[in-house]
Phi, psi and omega in degrees: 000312154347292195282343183286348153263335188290298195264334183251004162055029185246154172290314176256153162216118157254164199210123161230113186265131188246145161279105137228126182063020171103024176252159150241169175217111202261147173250143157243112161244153182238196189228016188246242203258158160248195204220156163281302170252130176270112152280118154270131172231282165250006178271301231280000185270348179271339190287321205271330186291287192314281188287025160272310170317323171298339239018086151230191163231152123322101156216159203252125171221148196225140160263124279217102164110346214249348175077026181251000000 
């Protein structure tokens, strides 16, 4: 949520966490920009360290414009 007001500049985020198939899966979304290329940086390497301990994955995708 940070980076989507620090960087993406949004006004709105919506966040839906889904149950599937023994997963959960969180969505982040905004209402500015998305990105082409994700700089990961001391967030999101920390998100991927933590739900490495869980034996999970992490994975982060963004649409270039779309606030995705």
């Amino acid at each position: 949520m940070t980076n989507s007001i620090r960087h993406g500049k949004a006004w709105k985020i919506s966040i839906e966490l889904r149950f599937i198939d023994r997963k959960i899966k969180l969505y982040i979304s905004n209402d500015r920009m998305g990105w082409k290329i994700i700089k990961k940086g001391f967030g999101i390497v920390g998100i991927e360290d933590r739900i490495k301990e869980l034996n999970g994955n992490a994975y982060f995708s963004s649409i270039e414009n779309a606030g995705i």
